[in-house]
Structures are given as structure tokens and as C-alpha cells.
C-alpha positions in Angstrom: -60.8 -24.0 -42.6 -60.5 -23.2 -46.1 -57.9 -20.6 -45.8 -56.1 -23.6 -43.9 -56.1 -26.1 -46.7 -55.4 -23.8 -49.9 -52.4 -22.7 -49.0 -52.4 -19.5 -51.8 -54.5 -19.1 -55.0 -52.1 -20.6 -57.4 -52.4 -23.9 -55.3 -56.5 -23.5 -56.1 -55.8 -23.1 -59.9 -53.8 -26.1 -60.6 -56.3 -28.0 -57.9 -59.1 -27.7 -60.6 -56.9 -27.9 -63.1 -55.8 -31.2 -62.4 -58.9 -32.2 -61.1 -60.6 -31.4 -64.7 -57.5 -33.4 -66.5 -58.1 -36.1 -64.5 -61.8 -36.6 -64.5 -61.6 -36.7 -68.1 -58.3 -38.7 -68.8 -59.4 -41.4 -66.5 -63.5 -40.8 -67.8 -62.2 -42.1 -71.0 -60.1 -44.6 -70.3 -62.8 -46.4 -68.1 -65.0 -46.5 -70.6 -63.1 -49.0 -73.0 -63.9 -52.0 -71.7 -67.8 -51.5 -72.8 -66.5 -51.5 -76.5 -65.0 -54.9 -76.5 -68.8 -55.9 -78.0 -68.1 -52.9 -80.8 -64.6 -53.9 -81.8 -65.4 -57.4 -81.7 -68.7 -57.0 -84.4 -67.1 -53.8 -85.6 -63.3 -54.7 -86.7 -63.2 -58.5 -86.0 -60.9 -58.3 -82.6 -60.8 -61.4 -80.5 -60.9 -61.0 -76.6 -57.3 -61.8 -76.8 -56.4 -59.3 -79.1 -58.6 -56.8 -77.9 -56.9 -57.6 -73.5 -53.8 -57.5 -75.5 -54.2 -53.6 -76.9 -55.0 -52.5 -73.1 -52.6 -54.9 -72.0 -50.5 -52.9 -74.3 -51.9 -49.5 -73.2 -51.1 -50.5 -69.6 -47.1 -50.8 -69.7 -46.8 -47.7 -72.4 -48.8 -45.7 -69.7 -46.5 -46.7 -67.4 -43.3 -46.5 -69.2 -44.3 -42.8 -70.2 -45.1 -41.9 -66.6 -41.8 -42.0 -64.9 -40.8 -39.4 -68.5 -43.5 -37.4 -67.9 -43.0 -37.2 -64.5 -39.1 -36.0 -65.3 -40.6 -33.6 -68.0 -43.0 -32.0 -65.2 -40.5 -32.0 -62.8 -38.2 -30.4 -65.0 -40.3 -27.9 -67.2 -44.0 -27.9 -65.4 -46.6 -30.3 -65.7 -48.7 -28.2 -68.0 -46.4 -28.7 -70.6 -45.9 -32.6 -70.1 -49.9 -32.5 -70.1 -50.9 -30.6 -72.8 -48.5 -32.9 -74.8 -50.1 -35.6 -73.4 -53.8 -34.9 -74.5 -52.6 -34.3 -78.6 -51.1 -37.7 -78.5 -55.1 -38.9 -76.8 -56.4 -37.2 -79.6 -54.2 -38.8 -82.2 -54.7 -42.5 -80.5 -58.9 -41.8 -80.4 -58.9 -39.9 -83.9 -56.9 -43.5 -85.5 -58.8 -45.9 -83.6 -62.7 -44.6 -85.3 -61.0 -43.1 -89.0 -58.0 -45.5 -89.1 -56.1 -47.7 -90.2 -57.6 -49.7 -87.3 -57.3 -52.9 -87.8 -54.3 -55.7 -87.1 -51.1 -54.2 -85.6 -52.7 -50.6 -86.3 -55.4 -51.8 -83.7 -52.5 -52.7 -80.9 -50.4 -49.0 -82.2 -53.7 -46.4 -81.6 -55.5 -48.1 -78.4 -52.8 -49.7 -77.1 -49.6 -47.6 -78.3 -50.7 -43.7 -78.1 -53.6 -43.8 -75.9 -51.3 -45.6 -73.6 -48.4 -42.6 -73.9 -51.0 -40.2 -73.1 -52.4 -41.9 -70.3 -48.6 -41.4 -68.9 -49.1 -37.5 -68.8 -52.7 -36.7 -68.3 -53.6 -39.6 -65.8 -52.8 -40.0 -62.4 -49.1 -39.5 -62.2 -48.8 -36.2 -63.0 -51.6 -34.2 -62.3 -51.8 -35.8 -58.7 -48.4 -35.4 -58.2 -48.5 -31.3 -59.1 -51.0 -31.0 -57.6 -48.7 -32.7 -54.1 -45.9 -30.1 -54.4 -48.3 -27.2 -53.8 -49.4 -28.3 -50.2 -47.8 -29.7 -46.9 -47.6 -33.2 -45.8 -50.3 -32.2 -43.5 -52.9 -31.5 -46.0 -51.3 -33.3 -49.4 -53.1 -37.0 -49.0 -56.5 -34.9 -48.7 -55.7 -32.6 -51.6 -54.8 -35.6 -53.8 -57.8 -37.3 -52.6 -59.6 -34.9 -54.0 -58.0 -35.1 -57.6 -58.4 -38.5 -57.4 -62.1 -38.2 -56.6 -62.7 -36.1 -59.6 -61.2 -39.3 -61.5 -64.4 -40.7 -59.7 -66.1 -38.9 -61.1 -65.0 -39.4 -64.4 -65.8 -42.9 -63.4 -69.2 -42.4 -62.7 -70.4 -40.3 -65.8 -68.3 -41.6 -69.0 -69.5 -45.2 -68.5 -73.6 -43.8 -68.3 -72.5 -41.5 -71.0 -70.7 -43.9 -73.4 -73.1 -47.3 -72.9 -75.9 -44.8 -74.2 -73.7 -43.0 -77.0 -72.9 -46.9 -78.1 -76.4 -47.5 -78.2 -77.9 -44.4 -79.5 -75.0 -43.8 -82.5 -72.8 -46.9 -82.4 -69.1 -46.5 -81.7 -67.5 -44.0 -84.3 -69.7 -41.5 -83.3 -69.3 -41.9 -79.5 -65.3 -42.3 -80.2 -66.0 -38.8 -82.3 -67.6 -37.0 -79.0 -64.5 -38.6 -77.0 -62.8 -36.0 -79.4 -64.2 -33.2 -77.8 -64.0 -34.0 -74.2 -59.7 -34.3 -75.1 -60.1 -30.7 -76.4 -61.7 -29.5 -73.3 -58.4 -31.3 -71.5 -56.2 -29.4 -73.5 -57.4 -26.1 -72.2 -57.5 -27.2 -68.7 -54.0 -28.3 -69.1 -52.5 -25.1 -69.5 -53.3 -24.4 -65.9 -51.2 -27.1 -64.2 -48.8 -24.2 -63.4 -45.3 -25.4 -61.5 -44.7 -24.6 -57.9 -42.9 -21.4 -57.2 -41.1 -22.9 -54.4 -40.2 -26.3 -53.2 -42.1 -25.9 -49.9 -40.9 -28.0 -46.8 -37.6 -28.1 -47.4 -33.7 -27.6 -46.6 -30.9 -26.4 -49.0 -29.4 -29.5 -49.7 -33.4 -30.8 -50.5 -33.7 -28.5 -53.5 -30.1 -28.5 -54.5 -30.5 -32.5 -54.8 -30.2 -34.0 -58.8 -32.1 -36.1 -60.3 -29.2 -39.3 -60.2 -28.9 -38.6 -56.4 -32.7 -39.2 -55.7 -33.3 -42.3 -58.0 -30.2 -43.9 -55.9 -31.5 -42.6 -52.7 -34.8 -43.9 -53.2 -33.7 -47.3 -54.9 -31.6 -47.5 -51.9 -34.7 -47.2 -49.6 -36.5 -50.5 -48.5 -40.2 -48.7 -48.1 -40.1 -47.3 -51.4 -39.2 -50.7 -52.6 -41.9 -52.2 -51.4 -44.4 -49.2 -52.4 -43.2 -50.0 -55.5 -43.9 -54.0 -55.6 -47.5 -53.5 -54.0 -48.7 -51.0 -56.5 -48.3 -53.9 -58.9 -51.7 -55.2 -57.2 -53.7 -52.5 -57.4 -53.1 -52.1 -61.5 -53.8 -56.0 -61.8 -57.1 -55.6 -59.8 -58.3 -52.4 -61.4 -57.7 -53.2 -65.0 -59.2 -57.0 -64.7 -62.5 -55.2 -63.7 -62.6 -52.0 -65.9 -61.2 -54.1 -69.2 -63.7 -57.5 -68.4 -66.7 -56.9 -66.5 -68.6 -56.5 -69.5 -67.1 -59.7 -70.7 -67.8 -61.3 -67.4 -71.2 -60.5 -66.7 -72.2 -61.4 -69.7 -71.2 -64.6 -69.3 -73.1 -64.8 -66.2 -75.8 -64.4 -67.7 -76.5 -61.0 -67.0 -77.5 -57.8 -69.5 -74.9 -55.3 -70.6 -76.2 -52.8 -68.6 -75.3 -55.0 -65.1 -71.5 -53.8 -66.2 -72.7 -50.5 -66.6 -74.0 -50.1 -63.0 -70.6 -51.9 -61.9 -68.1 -49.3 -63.6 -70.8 -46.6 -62.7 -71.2 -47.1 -59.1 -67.2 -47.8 -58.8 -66.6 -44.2 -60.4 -69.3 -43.1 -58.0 -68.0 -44.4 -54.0 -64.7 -43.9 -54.9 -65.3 -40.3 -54.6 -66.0 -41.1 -51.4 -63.5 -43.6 -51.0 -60.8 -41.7 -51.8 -62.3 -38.4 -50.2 -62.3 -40.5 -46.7 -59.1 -42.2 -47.1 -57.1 -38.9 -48.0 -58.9 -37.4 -44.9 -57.5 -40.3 -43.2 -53.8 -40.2 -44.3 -54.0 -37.1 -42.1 -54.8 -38.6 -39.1 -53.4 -42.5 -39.1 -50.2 -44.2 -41.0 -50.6 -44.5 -44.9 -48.9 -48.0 -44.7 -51.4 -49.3 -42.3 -54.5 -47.9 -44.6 -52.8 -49.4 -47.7 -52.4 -53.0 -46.0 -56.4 -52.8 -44.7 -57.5 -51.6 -48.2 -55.6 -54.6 -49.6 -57.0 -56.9 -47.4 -61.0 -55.6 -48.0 -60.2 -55.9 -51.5 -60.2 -59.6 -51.4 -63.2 -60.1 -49.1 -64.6 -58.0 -51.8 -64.0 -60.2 -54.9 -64.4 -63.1 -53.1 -68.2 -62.3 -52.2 -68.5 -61.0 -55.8 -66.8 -64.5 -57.5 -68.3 -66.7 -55.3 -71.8 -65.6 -55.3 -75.0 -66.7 -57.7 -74.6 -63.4 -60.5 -77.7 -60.9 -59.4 -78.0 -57.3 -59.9 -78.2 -57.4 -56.5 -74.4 -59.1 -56.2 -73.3 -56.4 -58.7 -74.7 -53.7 -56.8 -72.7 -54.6 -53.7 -69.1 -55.1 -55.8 -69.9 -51.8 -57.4 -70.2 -49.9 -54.3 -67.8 -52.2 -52.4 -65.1 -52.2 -54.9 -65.9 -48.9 -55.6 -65.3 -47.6 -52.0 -61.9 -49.4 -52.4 -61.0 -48.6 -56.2 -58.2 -45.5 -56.3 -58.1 -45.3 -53.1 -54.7 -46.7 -53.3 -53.2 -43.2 -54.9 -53.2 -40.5 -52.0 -51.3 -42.4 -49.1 -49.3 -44.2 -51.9 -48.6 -41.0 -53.7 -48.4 -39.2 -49.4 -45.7 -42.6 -48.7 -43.5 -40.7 -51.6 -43.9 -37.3 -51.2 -43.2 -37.8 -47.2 -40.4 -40.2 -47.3 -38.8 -38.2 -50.4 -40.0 -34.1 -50.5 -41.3 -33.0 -53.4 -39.2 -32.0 -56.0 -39.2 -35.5 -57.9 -42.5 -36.3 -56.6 -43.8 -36.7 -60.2 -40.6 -38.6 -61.2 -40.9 -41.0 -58.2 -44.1 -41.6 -58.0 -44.0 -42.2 -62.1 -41.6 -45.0 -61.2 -43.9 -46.4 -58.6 -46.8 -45.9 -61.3 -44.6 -47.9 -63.9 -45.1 -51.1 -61.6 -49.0 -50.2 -61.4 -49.0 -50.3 -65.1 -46.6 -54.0 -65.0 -50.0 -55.5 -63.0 -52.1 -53.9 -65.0 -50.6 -55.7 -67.9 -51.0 -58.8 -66.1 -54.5 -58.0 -65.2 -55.5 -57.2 -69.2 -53.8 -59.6 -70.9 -54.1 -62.4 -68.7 -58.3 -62.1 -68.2 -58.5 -62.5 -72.0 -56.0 -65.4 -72.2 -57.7 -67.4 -69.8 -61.1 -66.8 -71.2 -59.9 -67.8 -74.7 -57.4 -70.6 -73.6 -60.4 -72.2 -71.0 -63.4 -70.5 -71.5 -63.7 -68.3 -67.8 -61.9 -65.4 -66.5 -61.9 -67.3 -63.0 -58.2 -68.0 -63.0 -57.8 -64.6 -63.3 -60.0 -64.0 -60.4 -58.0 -66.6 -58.2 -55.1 -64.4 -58.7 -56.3 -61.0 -57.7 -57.5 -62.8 -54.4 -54.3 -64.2 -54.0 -53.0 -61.2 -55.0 -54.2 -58.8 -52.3 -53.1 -61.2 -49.4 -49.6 -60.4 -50.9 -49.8 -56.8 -50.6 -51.7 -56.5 -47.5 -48.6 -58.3 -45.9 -46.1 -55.8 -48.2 -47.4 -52.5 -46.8 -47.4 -52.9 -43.6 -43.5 -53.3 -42.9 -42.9 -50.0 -45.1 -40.9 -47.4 -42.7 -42.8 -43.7 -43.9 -40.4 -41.8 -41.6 -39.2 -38.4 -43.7 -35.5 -39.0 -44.7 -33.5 -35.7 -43.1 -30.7 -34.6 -45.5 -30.0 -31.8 -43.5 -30.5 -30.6 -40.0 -31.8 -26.9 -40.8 -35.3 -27.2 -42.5 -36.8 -23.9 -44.2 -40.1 -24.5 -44.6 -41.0 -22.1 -47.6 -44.9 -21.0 -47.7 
């Protein structure tokens, strides 16, 4: 079986590779929504300024994601990664020595974290990790990258709430330091692909104008595109104001805690199960169901007296449901397209990800300041995954054939 799913070693190498970037690109970028409390006391940010910084962080991430993607496409995604992780290091190292303060606030958290997240999160580690297996087994072998993100998930929040406590937030932003170092060796790993596998001639002999038209030109990636706007509005209004939330509830800083750790925690199995399932049922259909439980999730959660209880029950639920969205979205692409500008394309797709996430960041602090509650912004992510569980479903994830004589290269 496992002969069966690791196709050769190289594809096992940049599996833990990318599953190491990933659990600690995504750790750490979970994590700073528990230091909105710090900032605030520490530097004088507002909750305005402070959603507008990861606001901020949201679109560079995205804009950088489609470049990286080229980049890894072009030269291997170790390079765009390792490059990815120094400009990490220089964001974290400015936002605890500074200047930190102001506009210098907006250009380390917001700025260069948000250019690194572009290479060392999701995009392009998943998507390497894509072009080393068949569309039979890629939605589970992404599943599992994006279940190490989980993971991630899971521990940094534990980790960082007790650093914050134990040594206040330079010193925890210091340790962050070291887990970017231990990225930096991993990255060298994330070796290219020696072949393009699954395809024809004219596949791999296909430039880089000819696929952005070809898939700008397609109505399913179109809409892959516009839903994936959702999931980064959702995702980023819980991991940037829970804390924010709950406390306002009523509830202790360590109720956010359990939320962000028990959504890093089931969505290892969330994702684990829904890659297993992009091999067996259509990725569109999962994507519009996912959608769908998402807002029987939040609406529960919103609409409910605040308990630990009630937090408990998002945690897991929204966990279960949380990046679950990246292996059949990330499968949609690599199936309808091939793989040789999976990182490019999916980059793309990312990019409107990062538009909602945005939206989700900047828009749960501006309706906290402007009227005092983040429930507008709540409204909206309801209203939000109705939208996108209608978008998927029409998407057509039938492989385009370029050419009648396929080579399918081990």
C-alpha cells in the first residue's frame, strides 16, 4: 500500500519536507491573533490598526504566491522557499527589535511576514508536493501536507499563549526565530520533479502565457477562483479575532486558546479524510458540502449563549472543516490543468484566498471599532458560505486533453 502511494523516494523527501515548512509557516502565522492583547499594551495598536497589518499580511501573501509559484515552477520550490523563510525572519526579527511602531508596524507584520507567507505557506509547498504524484493519489498526498499545517495549528497556539505568559512577547517572538531557522533547513529539500508525470508532449512543451490564457479561458477555474475568496474571509476572521471575540463574550483568554488549538487539531483529520475522499467522490461536490457545514457551524457558534462548552463544539467543528478546502481545491487544478504550473495556478487561485482574507481581517476590526461587535462580520461569513456552496458545484473538473497521445512518465 505504501509502495502504492510513494511513488519513488524523492517523492518521500519533499513530502516531509513540505510537510515540516508547512507545519511551521502556518504554526506561526496562527498564532498572531493571541498577541493583539501584547501589541495593544505593548506598542499602543488599536484593533483597527492591528486587523489592518494582517489585513495587510493577507493580500502581500497572496500577491507573492502566484511569484513564488512562477519562481518554483521555474527554478524549484526549494529555492522560492528558502527565500521565503529569510524574509520570515527579517519580518519577526523587526516586529520584537524594531522600529515597530506606526507604518513600521503595517511594513514587518503586515509587509514581509506577508511576502513570506507567499513561499513557505500553502501554495508552494502543497503544490510541489502535487507534481510528484498522480491524480489518483495527489488530493491524499496534499492532505497530508495540509494536515501537518494542523498540526502546526494545534501546537504553536498551546505553545505561544504559555510563552506570552511565561516571558511576555519579545521573548516568545525571539523563539519564533528559531523555529524559522529550523524551516530554512527543511527547505532545502523541496527538490523539483524530474519529470512532468501524466503527461503528453504538447503538456510539457506548453509556456507559461499559453496556460494563464487557457485557464482564464476556463469557466471551472473561474469559479475555483471566486470561491476560494470565502474560505480566506472565514479562516482569517477566526484565527485574527477569536481572542478579541471571546473576550468580549465574556470568556477567559484561554477559551481562544482551546478554539485555535482544537481547529489545528481535527483539521488533521479533516483534511486527512477529505483528501482520502477526493479519491473516491467529485472535488466540486466536497467543496460545495464543506461550504455549506461551514455556516451551520458559525451559526450554532454566533447564535449560542458563549460557554466553553459552545467553544469546544466550533473548535472541533470548524476545525474538521478549516483547510480542508486546499486538497480538492489544489486536486480541481492540478486535474483540470497538469502539473507543470500547478504552483503558478494555484498561486493565482491562492491570491483570491488572500482578497477574502483581507476582507475577513480588516473588516472584523472595523466593525468592532466603528459599532462595538464583530457580528456584522459574522453575518457575512454565513452569508458568505451560501455563496460558495452554490459556486462549486457547477465547476466542470474534467482533465482538458491537449493531445490525443498521453505518456504517462513514472
Amino acid at each position: 500500500m505504501i509502495k502504492k502511494f510513494i511513488p519513488n523516494k524523492l517523492a518521500l523527501i519533499v513530502l516531509i519536507s513540505a510537510c515540516t515548512i508547512i507545519l511551521i509557516s502556518m504554526g506561526l502565522r496562527q498564532t498572531f491573533g493571541l498577541f493583539f492583547k501584547a501589541f495593544e499594551e505593548g506598542i499602543g495598536c488599536t484593533r483597527t490598526e492591528f486587523g489592518l497589518a494582517i489585513g495587510i499580511q493577507m493580500l502581500f501573501w497572496g500577491m507573492f504566491a502566484p511569484l513564488f509559484g512562477l519562481l518554483a515552477d521555474k527554478f524549484g520550490g526549494n529555492k522560492a522557499v528558502f527565500s521565503g523563510f529569510i524574509i520570515f525572519g527579517l519580518g519577526i526579527y523587526m516586529l520584537y527589535a524594531g522600529p515597530n511602531t506606526g507604518i513600521f508596524f503595517q511594513i514587518s507584520l503586515g509587509v514581509l511576514v506577508g511576502i513570506a507567507l507567499g513561499a513557505t505557506a500553502i501554495g508552494v509547498p502543497v503544490s510541489e508536493v502535487g507534481k510528484h504524484f498522480p491524480n489518483q493519489t495527489r488530493t491524499l498526498a496534499t492532505g497530508i501536507v495540509t494536515a501537518a499545517a494542523s498540526l502546526g495549528y494545534f501546537l504553536s497556539p498551546l505553545f505561544t499563549q504559555y510563552s506570552l505568559s511565561l516571558v511576555g512577547w519579545v521573548q516568545t517572538l525571539k523563539y519564533f526565530m528559531i523555529f524559522i531557522g529550523l524551516g530554512l533547513i527543511a527547505a532545502i529539500f523541496l527538490f523539483p520533479a524530474k519529470t512532468i508525470i501524466e503527461s503528453s508532449k504538447i503538456d510539457r512543451e506548453q509556456t507559461f502565457y499559453s496556460a494563464i490564457k487557457e485557464a482564464f479561458s476556463h469557466k471551472g477555474y473561474m469559479l475555483l477562483v471566486i470561491g476560494f475568496f470565502v474560505c480566506g474571509f472565514q479562516i482569517t476572521l477566526v484565527g485574527t479575532h477569536i481572542p478579541g471575540y471571546m473576550q468580549d463574550r465574556g470568556m477567559g483568554g484561554w477559551s481562544a486558546t482551546i478554539i485555535l488549538a482544537l481547529i489545528g487539531f481535527f483539521n488533521i483529520f479533516g483534511t486527512l479524510g477529505m483528501g482520502y475522499l477526493g479519491t473516491k467522490y467529485k472535488k466540486k461536490n466536497l467543496l460545495s458540502i464543506l461550504y455549506a457545514l461551514r455556516a451551520i457551524s458559525i451559526c450554532i457558534f454566533i447564535f449560542s449563549p458563549p460557554s466553553m462548552i459552545n467553544s469546544i463544539i466550533f473548535g472541533i467543528s470548524f476545525g474538521l472543516l478549516w483547510l480542508s478546502t486546499v486538497p480538492p481545491t489544489n486536486g480541481i487544478v492540478a486535474q483540470i490543468f497538469g502539473t507543470k504550473y500547478l504552483s503558478t495556478l494555484f498561486g493565482i487561485v491562492f491570491l483570491c484566498h488572500q482578497f477574502g482574507a483581507f476582507a475577513g481581517a480588516f473588516l472584523g476590526g472595523y466593525f468592532y471599532d466603528v459599532y462595538g461587535s464583530y457580528d456584522y462580520a459574522w453575518y457575512i461569513a454565513i452569508i458568505l458560505s451560501v455563496f460558495a456552496t452554490l459556486v462549486h458545484y457547477p465547476i466542470d473538473e474534467k482533465p482538458l486533453i491537449r493531445d490525443n497521445s498521453i505518456n504517462y512518465s513514472k
